[in-house]
C-alpha positions as CSV (number, residue, x, y, z in Angstrom):
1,X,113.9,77.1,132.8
2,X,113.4,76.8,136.3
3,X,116.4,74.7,136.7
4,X,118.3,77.4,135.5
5,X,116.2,80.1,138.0
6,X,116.8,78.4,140.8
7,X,119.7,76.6,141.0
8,X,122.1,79.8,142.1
9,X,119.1,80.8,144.5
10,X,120.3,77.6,146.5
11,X,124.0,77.3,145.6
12,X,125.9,77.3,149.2
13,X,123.2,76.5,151.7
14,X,122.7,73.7,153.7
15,X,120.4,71.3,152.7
16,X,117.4,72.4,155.4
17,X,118.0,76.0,154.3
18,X,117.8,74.9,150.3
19,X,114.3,72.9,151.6
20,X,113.1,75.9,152.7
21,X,114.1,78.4,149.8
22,X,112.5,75.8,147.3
23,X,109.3,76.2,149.2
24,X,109.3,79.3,149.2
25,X,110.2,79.8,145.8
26,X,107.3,77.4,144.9
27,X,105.1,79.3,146.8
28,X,106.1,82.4,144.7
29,X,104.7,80.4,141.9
30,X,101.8,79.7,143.0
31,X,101.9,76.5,145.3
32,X,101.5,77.7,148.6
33,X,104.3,75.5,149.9
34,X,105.4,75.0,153.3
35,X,108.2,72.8,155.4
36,X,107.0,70.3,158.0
37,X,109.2,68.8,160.1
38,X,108.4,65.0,160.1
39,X,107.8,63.0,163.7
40,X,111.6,61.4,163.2
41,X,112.7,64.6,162.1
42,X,112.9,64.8,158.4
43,X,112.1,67.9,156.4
44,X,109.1,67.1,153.6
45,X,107.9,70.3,151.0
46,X,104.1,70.2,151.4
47,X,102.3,72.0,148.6
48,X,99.0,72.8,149.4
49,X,97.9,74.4,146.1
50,X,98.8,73.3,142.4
51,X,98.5,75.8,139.6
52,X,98.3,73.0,137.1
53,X,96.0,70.4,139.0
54,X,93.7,69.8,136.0
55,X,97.0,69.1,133.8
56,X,98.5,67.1,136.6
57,X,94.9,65.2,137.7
58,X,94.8,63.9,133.9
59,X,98.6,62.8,132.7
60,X,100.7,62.9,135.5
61,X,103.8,64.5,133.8
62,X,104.1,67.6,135.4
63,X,104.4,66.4,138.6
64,X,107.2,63.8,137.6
65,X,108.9,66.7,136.7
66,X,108.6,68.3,139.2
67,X,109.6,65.7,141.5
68,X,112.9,64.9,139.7
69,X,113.4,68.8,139.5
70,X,113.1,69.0,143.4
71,X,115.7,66.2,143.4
72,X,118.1,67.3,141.4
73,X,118.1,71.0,143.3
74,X,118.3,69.7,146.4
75,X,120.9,66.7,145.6
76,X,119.0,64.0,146.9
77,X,116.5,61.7,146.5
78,X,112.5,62.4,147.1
79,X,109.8,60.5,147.9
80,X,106.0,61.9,147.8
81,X,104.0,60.9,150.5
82,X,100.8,62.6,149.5
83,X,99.4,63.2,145.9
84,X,96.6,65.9,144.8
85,X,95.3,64.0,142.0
86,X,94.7,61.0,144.3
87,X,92.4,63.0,146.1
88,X,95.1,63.9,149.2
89,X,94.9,67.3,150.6
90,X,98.2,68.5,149.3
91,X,101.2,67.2,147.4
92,X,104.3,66.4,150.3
93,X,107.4,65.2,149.3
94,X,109.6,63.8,152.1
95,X,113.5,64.5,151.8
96,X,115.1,60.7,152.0
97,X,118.7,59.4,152.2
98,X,118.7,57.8,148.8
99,X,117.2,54.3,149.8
100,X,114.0,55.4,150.2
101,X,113.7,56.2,153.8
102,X,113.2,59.6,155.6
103,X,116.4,61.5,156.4
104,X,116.2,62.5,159.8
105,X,119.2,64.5,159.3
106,X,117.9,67.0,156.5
107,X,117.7,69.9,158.7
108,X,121.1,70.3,159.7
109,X,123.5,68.4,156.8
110,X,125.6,70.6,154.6
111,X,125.3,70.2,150.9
């Protein structure tokens, strides 16, 4: 469902500009999401709120799904650098190049 809510929202934009609508659609859904540009200059989605976090705490699931939602808007790979159920201060996921490393480039490459 959101798939289907979201995906025209970011059809044509860069990929820093579709970062940044997902946040702030998240944020419209209750996850009080923001974009932090990384030290080498990668974009990450920090959410510092989780309307599910006692679903999430106990199986997991939802934030999977989430995850491999994020990646499948945005068209690339994720990796989360910071978990709310393991007792982290927010959930960040860091926009990577597709081997697992931070892509410096997010902010500006077209997609």
């Amino acid at each position: 469902r959101l798939e289907a809510e979201y995906g025209p929202r970011l059809q044509g934009l860069t990929l820093g500009e579709k970062v940044r609508e997902l946040a702030r659609l998240a944020t419209e859904h209750g996850h009080m999401a923001e974009v932090v540009e990384e030290p080498n200059g990668a974009l990450s989605i920090k959410q510092c709120h989780c309307p599910i976090g006692d679903v999430a705490a106990e199986v997991g699931h939802p934030c999977r799904m989430e995850m491999g939602l994020y990646s499948r808007l945005l068209g690339v790979d994720l990796e989360r650098s910071s978990f709310l159920p393991d007792h982290d201060s927010n959930c960040t996921y860091v926009v990577t190049n597709g081997n697992g490393t931070a892509d410096a480039n997010a902010a500006s490459v077209p997609n």
